[in-house]
N, C-alpha and C positions, 0 to 999 in steps of 0.2 A: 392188188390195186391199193393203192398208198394214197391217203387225204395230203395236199401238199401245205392248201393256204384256200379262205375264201373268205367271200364278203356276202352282202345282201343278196347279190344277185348274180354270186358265181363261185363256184366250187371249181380247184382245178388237181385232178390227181396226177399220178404215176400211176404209168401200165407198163413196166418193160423200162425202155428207152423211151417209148411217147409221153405226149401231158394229153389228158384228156381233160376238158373244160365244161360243167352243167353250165349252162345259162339262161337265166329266167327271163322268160317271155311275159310269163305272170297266170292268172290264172283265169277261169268259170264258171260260171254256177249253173247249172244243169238240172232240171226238176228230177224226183227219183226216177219218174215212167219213164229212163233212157233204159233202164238197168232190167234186164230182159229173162225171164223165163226160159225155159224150154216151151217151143213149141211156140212163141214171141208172145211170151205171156207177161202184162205186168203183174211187179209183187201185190201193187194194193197197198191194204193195210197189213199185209204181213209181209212188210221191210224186216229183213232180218237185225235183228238189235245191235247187230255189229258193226253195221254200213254208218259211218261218219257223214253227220249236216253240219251243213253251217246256213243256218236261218230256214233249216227244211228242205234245202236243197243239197247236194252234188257239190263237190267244190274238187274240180280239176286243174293241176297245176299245170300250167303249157312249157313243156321244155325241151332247147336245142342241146347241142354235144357239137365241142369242137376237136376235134381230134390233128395235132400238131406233131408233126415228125420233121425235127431239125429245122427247114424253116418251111415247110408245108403246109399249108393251114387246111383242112378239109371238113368244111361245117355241113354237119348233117338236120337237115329242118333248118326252117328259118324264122316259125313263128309266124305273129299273125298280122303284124305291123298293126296299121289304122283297120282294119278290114272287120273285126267284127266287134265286142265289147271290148269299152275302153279300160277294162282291165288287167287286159293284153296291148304287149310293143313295145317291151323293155329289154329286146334282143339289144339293141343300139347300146343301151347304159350299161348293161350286163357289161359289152365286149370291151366299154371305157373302163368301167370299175374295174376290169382284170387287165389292164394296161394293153389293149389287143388292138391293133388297127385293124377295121374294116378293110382297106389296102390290102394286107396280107392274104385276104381270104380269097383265092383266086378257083377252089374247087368247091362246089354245093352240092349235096346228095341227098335228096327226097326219098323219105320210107315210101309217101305216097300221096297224090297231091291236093291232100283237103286243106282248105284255108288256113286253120290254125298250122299250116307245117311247109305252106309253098308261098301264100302271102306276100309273106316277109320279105321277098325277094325284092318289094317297092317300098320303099320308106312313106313316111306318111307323107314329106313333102312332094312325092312321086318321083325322087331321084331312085337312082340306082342303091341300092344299100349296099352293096359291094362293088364298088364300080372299077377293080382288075379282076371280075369275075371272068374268066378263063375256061372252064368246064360244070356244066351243069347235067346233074346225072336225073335223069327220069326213067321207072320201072317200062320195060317195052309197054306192057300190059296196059298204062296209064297214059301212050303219047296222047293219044287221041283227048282224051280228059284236060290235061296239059292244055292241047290245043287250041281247046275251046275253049277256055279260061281267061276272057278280056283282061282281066288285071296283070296276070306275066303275059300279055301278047310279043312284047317286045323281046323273048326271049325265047321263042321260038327257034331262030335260024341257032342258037345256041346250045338247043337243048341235046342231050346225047344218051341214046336207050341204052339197057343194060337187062338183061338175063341171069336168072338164079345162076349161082356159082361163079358169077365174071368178078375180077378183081379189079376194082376202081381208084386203085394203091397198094404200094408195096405190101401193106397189110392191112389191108381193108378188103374184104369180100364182102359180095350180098349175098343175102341168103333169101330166097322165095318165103314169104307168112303171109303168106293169103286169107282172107276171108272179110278180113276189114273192109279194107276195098281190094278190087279186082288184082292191082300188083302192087299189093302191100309187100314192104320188104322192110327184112331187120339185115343191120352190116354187121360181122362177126371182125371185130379189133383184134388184132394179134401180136404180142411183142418179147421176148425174151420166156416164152413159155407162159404167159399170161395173155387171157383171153377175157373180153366183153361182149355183149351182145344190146347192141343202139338198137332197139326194138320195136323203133313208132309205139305204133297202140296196141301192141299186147293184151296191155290190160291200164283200162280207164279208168275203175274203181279198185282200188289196190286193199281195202278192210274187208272186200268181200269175195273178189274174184280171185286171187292166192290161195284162198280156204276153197272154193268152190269156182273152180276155173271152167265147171260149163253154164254158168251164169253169164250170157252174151250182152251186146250193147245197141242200142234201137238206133244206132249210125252204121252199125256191121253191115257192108252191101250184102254178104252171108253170114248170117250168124252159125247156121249148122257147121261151114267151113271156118271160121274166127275162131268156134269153142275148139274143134280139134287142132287146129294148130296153136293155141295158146297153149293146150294140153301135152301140145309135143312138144313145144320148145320149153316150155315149165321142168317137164323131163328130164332133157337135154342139157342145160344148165345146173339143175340139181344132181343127174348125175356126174358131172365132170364138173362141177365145181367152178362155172364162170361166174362172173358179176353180168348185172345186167343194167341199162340204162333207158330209163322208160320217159316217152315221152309227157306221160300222164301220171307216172309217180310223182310224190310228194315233193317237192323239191327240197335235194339238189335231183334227187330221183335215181341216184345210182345203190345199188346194195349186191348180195347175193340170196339166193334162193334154197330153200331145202325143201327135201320131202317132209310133211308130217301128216298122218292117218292117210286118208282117202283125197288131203289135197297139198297144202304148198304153203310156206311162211318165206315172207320179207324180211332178212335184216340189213337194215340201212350202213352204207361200208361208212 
């Protein structure tokens, strides 16, 4: 996976034949007692010295992935538009600084549909933010969630379930990572023998949960299910050697994974 060109608020690589595109939504600040224990225990005062503040808090980068095959555009997360801190909603600028029309994006595919990641689907004026949107992918597990979510109501009659292992593109699969929420899904990107993994929220604190990836998050609908599949898919990727693209890494938030001692390092590609 090859860095091609980027700006403030967008990185766009090579994978294969595709361009994969970070694009920044922006970020959040988050007090530590998200960052959870075994057993949903907070640290307290014994934050481990590793975990990165910014003014004592959590500082979460929120970020989409666009994924382009010839002229395909298939944007995965959409950010969080107007909908929670006005820190986040810079999907829009993102897609102009990387020359991308909104137009183009006719396919959406949600890891899973918490605010900062299904939102975006309504711009802050409440127009459509993609408005040749065409196919919209929500995890089976989450219609209901979906459903009930007055802000996308209007995209309903649009929305279209999908099942671990179903393919949502030529080379896009999803893959089941449950525990965040009920059908959390990461897409497995595949092109010329190169492979990513669009991961949602894997992992929300990136200084501490790579090193210690059964340290879970106080938004996990399971934590005891979150930590072991962050566990597997950590694995997974270090063993075979993919990149991965996280919605809550650093931005641009793409890198690769290794094993080291008892847990896992980040290097940013």
């Amino acid at each position: 996976m090859k860095k091609i060109e980027s700006g403030k608020n967008y990185t766009r690589y090579a994978l294969g034949t595709l361009a994969v595109v970070a694009l920044r939504d922006g970020y959040v600040d988050l007090p530590t007692n998200r960052l959870r224990q075994s057993g949903d225990r907070d640290f307290g005062a014994e934050l481990p010295p590793q975990v990165q503040l910014v003014g004592g808090k959590l500082r979460l980068s929120v970020n989409a992935f666009l994924v382009i095959d010839n002229s395909e555009h298939v944007l995965i997360d959409t950010g969080a538009a107007n909908s929670w801190e006005p820190t986040m909603g810079l999907l829009p600028d993102a897609l102009a600084e990387a020359g991308i029309d909104r137009n183009l994006i006719t396919t959406v595919a949600l890891t899973h549909t918490h605010e900062d990641h299904a939102h975006g689907l309504v711009a802050a004026d409440d127009s459509d933010s993609f408005p040749e949107l065409a196919r919209l992918y929500v995890p089976q597990e989450e219609i209901q969630l979906f459903d009930g979510n007055e802000r996308v109501a209007r995209f309903r009659g649009r929305r279209t379930p999908f099942l671990d292992g179903q393919q949502i593109g030529p080379n896009i699969t999803a893959r089941a990572a449950h525990g965040h929420e009920v059908g959390h899904t990461a897409y497995e990107v595949s092109s010329a023998g190169e492979t990513v993994f669009i991961w949602g929220d894997i992992v929300h604190v990136p200084s501490i949960q790579f090193a210690r990836p059964e340290v879970t998050w106080g938004f996990d609908t399971n934590q005891d299910q979150a930590g072991a599949t962050r566990l597997r898919m950590l694995n997974h990727v270090a063993r075979f050697g993919h990149h991965v693209a996280g919605a809550h890494l650093d931005f641009p938030g793409v890198g690769a994974v290794a094993k080291r001692g008892d847990g896992f390092s980040f290097q940013p590609a």
